[in-house]
N, C-alpha and C positions, 0 to 999 in steps of 0.2 A: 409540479402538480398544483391545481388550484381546483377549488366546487366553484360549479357557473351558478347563475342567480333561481336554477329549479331544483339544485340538487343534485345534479353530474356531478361528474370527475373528469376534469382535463388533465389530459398530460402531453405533454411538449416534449419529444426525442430533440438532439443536435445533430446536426448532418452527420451520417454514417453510422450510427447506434443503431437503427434499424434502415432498414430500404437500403437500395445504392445511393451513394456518398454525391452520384450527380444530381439526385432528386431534390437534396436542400433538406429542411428541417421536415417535419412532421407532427402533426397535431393529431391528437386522437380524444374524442370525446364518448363520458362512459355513462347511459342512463342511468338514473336516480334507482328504479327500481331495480338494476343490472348491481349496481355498487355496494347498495345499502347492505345486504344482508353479509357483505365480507367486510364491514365497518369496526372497528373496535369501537367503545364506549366512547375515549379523546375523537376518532373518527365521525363519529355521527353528531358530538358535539360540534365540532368545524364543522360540516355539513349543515348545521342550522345556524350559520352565522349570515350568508348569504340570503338567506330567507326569513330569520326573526334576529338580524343584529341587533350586538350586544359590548357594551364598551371595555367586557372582560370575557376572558375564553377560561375556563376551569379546565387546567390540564390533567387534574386527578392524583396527580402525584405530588408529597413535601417536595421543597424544591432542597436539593441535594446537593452540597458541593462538591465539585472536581476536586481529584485525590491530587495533592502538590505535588509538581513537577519537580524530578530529581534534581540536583545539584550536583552531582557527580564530577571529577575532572577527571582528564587524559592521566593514565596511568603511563611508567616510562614501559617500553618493549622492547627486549632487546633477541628477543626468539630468529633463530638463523632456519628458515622452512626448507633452505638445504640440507640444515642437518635434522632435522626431526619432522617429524608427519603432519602437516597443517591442511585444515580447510578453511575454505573462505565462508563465513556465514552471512548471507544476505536476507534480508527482509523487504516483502514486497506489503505496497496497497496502503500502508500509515499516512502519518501517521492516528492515533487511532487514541480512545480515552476507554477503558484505561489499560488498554495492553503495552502501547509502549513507554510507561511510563514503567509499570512494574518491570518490563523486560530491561530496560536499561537498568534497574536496580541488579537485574542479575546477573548481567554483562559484567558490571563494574564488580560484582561478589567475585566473578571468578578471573578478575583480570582480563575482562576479553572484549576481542571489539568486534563492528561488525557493519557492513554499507545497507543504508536504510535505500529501497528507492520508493519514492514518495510519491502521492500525484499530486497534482497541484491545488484539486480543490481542498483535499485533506490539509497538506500546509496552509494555505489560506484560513481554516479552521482552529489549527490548533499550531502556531508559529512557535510556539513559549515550547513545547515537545521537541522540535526540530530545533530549536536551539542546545536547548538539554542535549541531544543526538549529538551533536556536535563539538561542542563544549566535553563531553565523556570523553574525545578521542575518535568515535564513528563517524563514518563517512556518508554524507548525504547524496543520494541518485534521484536520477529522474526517470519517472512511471508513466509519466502524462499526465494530462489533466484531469482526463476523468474515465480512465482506462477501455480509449475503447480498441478496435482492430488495426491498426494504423495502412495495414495493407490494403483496405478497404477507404482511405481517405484519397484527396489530392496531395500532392507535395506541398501547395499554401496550408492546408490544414493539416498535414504531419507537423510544419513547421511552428505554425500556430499553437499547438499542443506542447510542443515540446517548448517550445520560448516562454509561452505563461506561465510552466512550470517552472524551467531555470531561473524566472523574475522573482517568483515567488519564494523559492528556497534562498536566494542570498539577498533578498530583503529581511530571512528570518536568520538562519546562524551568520548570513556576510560573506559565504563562498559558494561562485556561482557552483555549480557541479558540472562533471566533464563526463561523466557515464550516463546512459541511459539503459532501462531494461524495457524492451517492447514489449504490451501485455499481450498473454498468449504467451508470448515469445516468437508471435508473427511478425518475421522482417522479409525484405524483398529492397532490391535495387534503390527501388525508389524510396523507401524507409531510409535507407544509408546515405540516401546521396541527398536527402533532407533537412539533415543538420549536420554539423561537426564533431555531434559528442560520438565516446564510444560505446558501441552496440556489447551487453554483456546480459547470455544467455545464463545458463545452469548445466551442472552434471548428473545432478539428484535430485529430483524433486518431491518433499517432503508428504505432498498432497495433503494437505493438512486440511486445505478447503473441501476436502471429498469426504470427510471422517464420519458426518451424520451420517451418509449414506453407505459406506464402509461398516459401518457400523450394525445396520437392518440387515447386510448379507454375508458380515461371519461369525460366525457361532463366538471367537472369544473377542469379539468387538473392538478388534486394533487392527489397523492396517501394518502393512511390513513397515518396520522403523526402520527411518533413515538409516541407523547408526550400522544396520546389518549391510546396507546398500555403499555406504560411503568409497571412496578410494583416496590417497595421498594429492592434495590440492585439488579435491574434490568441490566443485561452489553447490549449495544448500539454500532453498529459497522456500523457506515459511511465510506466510502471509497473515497480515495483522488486521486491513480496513474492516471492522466491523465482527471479525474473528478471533476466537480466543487463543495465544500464543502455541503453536504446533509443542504436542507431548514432546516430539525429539529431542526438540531444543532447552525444554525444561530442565533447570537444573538440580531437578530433587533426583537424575540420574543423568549426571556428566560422566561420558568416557569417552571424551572425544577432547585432544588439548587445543581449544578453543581461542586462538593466535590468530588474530589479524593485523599482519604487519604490513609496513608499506616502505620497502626499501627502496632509496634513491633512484635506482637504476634502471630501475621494472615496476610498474603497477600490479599489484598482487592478485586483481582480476583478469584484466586484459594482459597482463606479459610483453606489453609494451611501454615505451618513454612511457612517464607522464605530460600531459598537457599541461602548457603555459609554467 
């Protein structure tokens, strides 16, 4: 998004975020007197840079710093999910300041691990997080780059999305990643047959992104928790870009033993070899 030289609002989609994916990009321009009145204070400030620049922008807030990235390492695991109840805990949309920073603190509180999938612009943002991720024991996935419907792209641009992402996570912890979760969770033929990684859905879905509005339509303001929904190797996918860590997974009430293991033999989400 950018204000033009009267006072609009531009904003630029990339192919497929809105229209059909054969249309190409899209520009959308928003009048001045259209935008202004939904401006915040920083808003309307940017707004008059283009029309009285200035060789400083007052963004209105102390400048604050980011909370230090954990330091945490791989704890040993030696939990056998043949013999006891495991689920796999995934985390979509990171990573994210400052949720996943605090979430790995509580990963590692309770010995537990867990596959982040990531998109690309977020790792490009915040690499020092995804190395933390990694460095604890967690396994880093791929979400795309900037989560859009992948069913609605070309095969060049499924594959586009999903490559900028895998470049971008093993230039941060140094392993490319071999999974991918498709956002939505729309796949289709040509989704799969677009890259090599493997395609890994969910069993539970925490909805954790739906909670404001769960929240205006029931009288005790929660949605059904995960923990009532779960089953034995059940996959759990909370979501972190820009949202606060799903209640579920919070750990001021663990009753769930929280094991993500990764034997030899089987990848603990797909049930297949592992790649390479």
């Amino acid at each position: 998004m950018a204000f033009t030289g009267d006072g609009g609002l531009r904003v630029s989609f990339d192919c497929g975020e809105v229209g059909p994916s054969g249309a190409g990009a899209y520009m959308v321009t928003v009048p001045k007197k259209t935008v202004t009145p939904w401006l915040s204070g920083f808003g309307k400030r940017a707004q008059q840079q283009p029309l009285t620049p200035s060789r400083s922008l007052d963004l209105g807030t102390a400048d604050v710093p980011e909370p230090a990235v954990p330091s945490h390492t791989a704890s040993d695991d030696d939990t056998d999910c043949k013999k006891v109840k495991c689920v796999a805990l995934t985390f979509d949309d990171g990573p994210a300041v400052p949720e996943t920073a605090t979430l790995l603190t509580y990963l590692a509180q309770y010995k537990a691990r867990a596959t982040f999938f990531t998109t690309g612009q977020n790792v490009a943002a915040h690499p020092d997080l995804v190395r933390a991720a990694a460095r604890a024991g967690n396994e880093i996935g791929n979400h795309s780059w900037n989560h859009p419907d992948l069913t609605k792209l070309t095969p060049e641009q499924i594959a586009s999305r999903l490559n900028r992402t895998n470049t971008a996570v093993k230039a941060a912890p140094g392993q490319e990643p071999t999974l991918f979760r498709p956002p939505y969770g729309a796949i289709n033929t040509q989704v799969r047959a677009a890259t090599r990684l493997s395609p890994v859905l969910w069993d539970v879905d925490t909805e954790d992104w739906e909670y404001p509005r769960r929240r205006q339509g029931r009288p005790d303001g929660h949605g059904q928790d995960a923990g009532q929904r779960r089953r034995p190797d059940a996959r759990h996918p909370p979501h972190l870009g820009g949202r606060r860590p799903s209640d579920p997974a919070h750990p001021d009430r663990p009753r769930l033993p929280l094991r993500h293991r990764q034997p030899p033999a089987r990848h603990p989400l797909t049930g297949r070899p592992p790649a390479g």
